[in-house]
C-alpha positions as MATLAB code, in Angstrom:
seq = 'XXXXXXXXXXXXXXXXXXXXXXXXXXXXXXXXXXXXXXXXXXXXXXXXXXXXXXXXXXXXXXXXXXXXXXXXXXXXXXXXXXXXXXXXXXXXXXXXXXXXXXXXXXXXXXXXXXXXXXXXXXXXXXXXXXXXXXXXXXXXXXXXXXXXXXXXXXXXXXXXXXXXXXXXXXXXXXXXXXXXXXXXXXXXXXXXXXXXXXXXXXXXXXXXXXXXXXXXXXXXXXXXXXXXXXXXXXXXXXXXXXXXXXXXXXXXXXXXXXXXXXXXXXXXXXXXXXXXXXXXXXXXXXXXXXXXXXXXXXXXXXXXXXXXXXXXXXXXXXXXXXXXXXXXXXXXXXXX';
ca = [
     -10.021  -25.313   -5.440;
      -7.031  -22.934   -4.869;
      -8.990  -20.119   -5.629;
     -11.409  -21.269   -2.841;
      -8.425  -21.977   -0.512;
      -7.181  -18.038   -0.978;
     -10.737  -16.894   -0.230;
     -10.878  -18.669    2.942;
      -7.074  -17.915    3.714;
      -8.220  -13.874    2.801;
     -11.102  -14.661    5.759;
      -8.790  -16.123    8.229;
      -6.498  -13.141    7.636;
      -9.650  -11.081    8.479;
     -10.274  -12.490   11.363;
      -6.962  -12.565   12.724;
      -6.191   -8.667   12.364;
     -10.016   -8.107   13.966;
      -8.244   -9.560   16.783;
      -5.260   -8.317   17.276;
      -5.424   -5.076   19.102;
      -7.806   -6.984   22.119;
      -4.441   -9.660   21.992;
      -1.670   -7.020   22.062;
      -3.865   -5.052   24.700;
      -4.086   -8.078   26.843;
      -0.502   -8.684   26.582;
       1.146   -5.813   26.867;
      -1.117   -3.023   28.553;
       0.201    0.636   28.389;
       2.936   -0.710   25.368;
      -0.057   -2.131   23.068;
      -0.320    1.381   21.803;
       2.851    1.611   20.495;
       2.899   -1.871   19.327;
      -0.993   -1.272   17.632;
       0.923    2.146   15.989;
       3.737   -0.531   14.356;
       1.053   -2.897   13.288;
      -1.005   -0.362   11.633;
       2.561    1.149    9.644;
       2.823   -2.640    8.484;
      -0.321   -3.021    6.961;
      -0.078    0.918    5.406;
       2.656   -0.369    3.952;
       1.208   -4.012    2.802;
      -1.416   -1.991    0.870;
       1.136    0.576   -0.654;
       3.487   -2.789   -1.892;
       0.288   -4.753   -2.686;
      -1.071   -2.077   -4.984;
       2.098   -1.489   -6.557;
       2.489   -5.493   -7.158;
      -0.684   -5.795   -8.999;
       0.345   -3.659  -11.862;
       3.759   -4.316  -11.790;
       1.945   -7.730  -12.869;
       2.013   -6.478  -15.914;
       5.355   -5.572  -16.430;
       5.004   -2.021  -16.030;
       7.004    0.331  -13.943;
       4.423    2.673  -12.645;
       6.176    5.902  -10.573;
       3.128    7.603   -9.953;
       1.986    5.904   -6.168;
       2.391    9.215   -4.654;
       0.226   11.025   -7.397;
      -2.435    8.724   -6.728;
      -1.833    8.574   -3.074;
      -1.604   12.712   -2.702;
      -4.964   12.856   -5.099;
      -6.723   10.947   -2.438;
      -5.520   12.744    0.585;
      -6.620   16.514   -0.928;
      -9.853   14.341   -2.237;
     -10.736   13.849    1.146;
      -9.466   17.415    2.592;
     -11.432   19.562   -0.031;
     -14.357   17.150    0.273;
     -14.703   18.263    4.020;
     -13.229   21.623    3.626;
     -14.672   23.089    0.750;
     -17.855   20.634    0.025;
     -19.137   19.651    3.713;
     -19.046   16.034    2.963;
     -19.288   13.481    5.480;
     -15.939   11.666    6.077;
     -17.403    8.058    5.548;
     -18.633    9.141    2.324;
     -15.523   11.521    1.321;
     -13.072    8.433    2.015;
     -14.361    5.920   -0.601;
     -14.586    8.658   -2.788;
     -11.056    9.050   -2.393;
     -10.265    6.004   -3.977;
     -12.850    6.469   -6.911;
     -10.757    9.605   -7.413;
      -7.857    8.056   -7.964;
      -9.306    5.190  -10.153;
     -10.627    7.954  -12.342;
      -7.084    9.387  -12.777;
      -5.400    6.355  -12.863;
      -8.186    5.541  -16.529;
      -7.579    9.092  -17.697;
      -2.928    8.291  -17.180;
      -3.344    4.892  -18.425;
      -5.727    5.373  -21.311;
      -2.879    7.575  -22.564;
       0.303    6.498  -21.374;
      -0.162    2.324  -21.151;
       0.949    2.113  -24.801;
       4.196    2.968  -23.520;
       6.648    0.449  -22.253;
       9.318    0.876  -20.148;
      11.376    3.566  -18.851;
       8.909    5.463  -21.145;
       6.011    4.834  -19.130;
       7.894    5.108  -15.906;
       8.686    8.537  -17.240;
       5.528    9.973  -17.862;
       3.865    8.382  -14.673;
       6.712   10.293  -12.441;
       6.142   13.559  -14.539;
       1.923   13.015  -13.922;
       3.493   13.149  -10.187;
       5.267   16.306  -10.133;
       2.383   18.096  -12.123;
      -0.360   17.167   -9.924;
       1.645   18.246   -7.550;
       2.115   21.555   -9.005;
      -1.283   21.995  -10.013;
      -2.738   21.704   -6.312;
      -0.141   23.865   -4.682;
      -1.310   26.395   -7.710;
      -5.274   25.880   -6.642;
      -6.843   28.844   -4.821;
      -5.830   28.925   -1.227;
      -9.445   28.963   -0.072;
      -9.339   25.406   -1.996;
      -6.517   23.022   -1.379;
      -4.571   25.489    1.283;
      -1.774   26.526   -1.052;
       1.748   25.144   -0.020;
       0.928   25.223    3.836;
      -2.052   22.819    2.970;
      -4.930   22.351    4.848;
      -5.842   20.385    8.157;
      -8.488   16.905    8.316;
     -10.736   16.680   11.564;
      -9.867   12.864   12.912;
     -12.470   10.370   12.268;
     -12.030    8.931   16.044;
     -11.898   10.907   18.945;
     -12.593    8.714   21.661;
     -13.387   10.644   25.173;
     -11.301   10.105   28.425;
     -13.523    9.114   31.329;
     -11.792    9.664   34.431;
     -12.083    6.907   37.113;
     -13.025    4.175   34.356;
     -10.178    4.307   31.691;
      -6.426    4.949   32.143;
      -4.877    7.994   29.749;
      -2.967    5.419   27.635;
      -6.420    3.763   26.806;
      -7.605    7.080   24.918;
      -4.913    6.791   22.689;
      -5.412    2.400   22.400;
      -9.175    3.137   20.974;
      -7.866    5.229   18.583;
      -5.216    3.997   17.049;
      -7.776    0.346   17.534;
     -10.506    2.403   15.094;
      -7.677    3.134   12.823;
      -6.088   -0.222   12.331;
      -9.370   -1.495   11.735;
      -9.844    0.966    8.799;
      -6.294   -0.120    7.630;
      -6.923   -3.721    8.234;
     -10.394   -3.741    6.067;
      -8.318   -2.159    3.040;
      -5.396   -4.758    3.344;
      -8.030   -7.095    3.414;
      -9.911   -5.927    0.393;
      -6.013   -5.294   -1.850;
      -5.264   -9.411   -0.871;
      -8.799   -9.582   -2.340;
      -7.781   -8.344   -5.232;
      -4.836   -9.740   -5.583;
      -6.031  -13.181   -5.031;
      -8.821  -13.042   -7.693;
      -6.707  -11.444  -10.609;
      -4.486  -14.647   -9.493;
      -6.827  -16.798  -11.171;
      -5.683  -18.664  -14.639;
      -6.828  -16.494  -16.934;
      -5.189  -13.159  -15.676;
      -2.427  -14.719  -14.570;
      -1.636  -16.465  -17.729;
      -2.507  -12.842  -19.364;
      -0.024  -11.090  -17.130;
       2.238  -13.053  -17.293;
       2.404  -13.355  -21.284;
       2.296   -9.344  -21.580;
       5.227   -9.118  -18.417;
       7.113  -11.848  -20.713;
       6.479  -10.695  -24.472;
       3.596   -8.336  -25.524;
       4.055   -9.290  -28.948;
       3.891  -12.756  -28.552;
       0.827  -12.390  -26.121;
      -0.881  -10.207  -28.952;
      -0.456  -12.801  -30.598;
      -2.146  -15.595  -28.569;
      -5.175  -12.828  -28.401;
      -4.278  -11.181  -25.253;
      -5.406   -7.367  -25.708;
      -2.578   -6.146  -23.105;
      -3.723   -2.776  -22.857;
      -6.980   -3.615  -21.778;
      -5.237   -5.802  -18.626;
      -2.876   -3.725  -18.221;
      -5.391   -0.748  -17.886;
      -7.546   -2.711  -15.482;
      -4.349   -3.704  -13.085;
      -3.705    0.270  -13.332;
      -7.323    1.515  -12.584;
      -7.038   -1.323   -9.379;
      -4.208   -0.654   -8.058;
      -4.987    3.282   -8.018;
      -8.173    3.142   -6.737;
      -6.407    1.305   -3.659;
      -3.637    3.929   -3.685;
      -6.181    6.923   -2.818;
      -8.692    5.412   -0.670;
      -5.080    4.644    1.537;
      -3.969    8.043    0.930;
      -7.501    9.600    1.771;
      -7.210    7.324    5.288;
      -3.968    8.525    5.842;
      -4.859   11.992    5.575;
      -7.454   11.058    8.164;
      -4.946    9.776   10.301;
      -2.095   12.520   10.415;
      -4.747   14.996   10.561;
      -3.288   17.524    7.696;
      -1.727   17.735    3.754;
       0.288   19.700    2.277;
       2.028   19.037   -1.256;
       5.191   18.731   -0.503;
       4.962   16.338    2.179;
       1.499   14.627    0.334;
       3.188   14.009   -2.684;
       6.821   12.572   -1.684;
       7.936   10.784   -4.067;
       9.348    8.763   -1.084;
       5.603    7.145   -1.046;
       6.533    5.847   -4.792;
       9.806    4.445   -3.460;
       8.123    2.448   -0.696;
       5.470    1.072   -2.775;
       8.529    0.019   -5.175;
      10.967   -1.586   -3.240;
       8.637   -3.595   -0.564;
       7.391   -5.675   -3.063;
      10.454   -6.162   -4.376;
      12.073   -7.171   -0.719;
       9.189   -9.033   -0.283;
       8.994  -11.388   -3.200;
       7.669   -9.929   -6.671;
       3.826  -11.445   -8.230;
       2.936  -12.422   -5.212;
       0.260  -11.731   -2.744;
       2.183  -12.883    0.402;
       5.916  -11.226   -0.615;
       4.166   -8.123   -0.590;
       2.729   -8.531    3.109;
       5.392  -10.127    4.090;
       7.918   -7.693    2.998;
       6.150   -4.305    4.344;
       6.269   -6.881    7.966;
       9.587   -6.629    8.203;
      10.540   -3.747    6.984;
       8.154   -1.836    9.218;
      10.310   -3.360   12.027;
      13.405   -3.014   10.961;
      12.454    0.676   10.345;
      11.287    0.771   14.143;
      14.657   -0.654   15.352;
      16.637    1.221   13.684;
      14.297    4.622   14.621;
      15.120    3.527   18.300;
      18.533    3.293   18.108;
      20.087    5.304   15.568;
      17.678    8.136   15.466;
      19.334   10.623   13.049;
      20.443    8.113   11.251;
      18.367    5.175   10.661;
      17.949    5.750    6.816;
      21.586    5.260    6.180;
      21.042    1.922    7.723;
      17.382    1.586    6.159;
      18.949    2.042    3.262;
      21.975   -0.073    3.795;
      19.402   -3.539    4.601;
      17.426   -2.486    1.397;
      20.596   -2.962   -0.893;
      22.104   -6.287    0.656;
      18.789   -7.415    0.508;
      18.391   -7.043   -3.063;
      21.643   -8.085   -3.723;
      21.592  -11.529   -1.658;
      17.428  -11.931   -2.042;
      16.974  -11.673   -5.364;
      13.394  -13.304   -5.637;
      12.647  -11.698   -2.242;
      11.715  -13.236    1.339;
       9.478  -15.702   -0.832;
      11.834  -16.723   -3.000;
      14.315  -17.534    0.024;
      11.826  -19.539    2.012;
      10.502  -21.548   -0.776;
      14.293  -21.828   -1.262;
      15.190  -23.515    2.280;
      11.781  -25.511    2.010;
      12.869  -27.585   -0.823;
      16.446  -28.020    0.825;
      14.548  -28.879    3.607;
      12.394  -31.649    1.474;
      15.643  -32.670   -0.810;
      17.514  -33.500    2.672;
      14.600  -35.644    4.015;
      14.074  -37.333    0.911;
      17.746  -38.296    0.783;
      17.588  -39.947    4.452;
      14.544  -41.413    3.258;
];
């Protein structure tokens, strides 16, 4: 029954971001565009914290997001550049890209634990990195990089569209893109929530030797959450490419991108599916409001929310709603 009640919840969360740029269009005109541009930042971010949740599931503390996400953006690049490959075909092959490196890390390094693992995954990062800035220039562009034609490129027709509109349809096309991905990561998420992975995640995050134990081969669950969580890592990273229109490895490969995908969840609420969406919400706003106000500043006081955050929030946004709920439900009990 709950697993139904996700999958219908997953649906309604469909539906609801299918409609949102017609709402915020209908509401707010010439602003929607900026408002559709914060939305789709939000859910870029729901899928970075998402993937990142689903292994860290596991109890592992992967560093290698930006590997994975960089992989797919020069998968998609090269595959137009160098290979002529239509864009709706080079995109999903993003992500298969960076499933396939994600099985070729893990099958190596997910016998590690710990600030082991989290080693090697962050030193996969800065050789991949060093490997495609070393790739012939007529290849991956060197260290300038190279430049992606946009997917959407939606004509003005004067006398039947204001200016703004042009840029409404296609920032509309891309949230769409980013919307279908979220949707498919809380897919994900949702159906590894069932008993038996849960219980198995849970029992490798807790003890691995104790879940060996109860017959829980963790490296086989712990690859799989790897090889998921990657393949949604590049498929983002091949749409982003899309989206800013260019690569380059230093800016492709940031290991900001790791950081992101590390502390949302974490803001958020941890082995969740919501704290994850939730989290990359907010912080996509405060980011915003802070951007608009302190502009050469704002990551002081990015950073400063971050820190009290995880200091005061400990079990995230989640934790401190389902926090006030029960006070809420001890309080009206007592009156009762």
């Amino acid at each position: 029954m709950t697993l139904t009640r996700n999958l219908a919840l997953t649906a309604v969360l469909g539906a609801l971001l299918a409609l949102l740029p017609s709402l915020l269009r209908e509401g707010f005109g010439q602003a929607s565009v900026s408002y559709l541009s914060l939305a789709t930042n939000a859910l870029r971010l729901a899928v970075l914290a998402l993937s990142w949740d689903i292994l860290g599931r596991t109890g592992q503390l992967s560093l290698a997001h930006a590997a994975f996400y960089g992989a797919g953006a020069y998968t998609v690049a090269i595959a137009l550049k160098v290979w002529g490959l239509s864009p709706w075909l080079a995109l999903p092959l993003a992500g298969l890209v960076g499933a396939l490196l994600a099985l070729l890390l893990g099958s190596v390094t997910l016998r590690l634990r710990g600030i082991y693992f989290a080693i090697a995954t962050l030193a996969f990062t800065e050789v991949l990195r060093a490997v495609v800035q070393q790739l012939p220039t007529s290849v991956a562009g060197g260290a300038a990089g190279l430049n992606i034609a946009a997917l959407f490129r939606p004509a003005f027709v004067a006398g039947e569209m204001a200016r703004w509109e042009v840029a409404f349809l296609r920032n509309q096309s891309y949230f769409w893109l980013y919307a279908a991905l979220l949707v498919l990561a809380v897919l994900a998420s949702v159906l590894l929530g069932r008993a038996r992975f849960r219980s198995a995640f849970t029992a490798i995050r807790t003890n691995e030797e104790v879940a060996a134990v109860m017959g829980v081969v963790a490296w086989r669950y712990k690859l799989l959450a790897f090889v998921l969580s990657s393949l949604l890592v590049g498929a983002l990273g091949g749409l982003e490419g899309f989206r800013i229109g260019s690569v380059n490895p230093h800016e492709t490969f940031a290991v900001s991108t790791t950081i992101l995908a590390l502390v949302t969840p974490i803001f958020g609420g941890l082995y969740t599916t919501l704290g994850p969406i939730l989290g990359a919400g907010v912080l996509a706003s405060v980011e915003e409001l802070l951007k608009r106000n302190f502009s050469q500043g704002y990551l002081i006081g990015y950073g400063v929310v971050l820190v009290l955050s995880v200091l005061f929030m400990p079990r995230g946004l989640v934790g401190l709603l389902r926090g006030l709920a029960l006070r809420h439900a001890r309080r009206r009990g007592g009156r009762a």
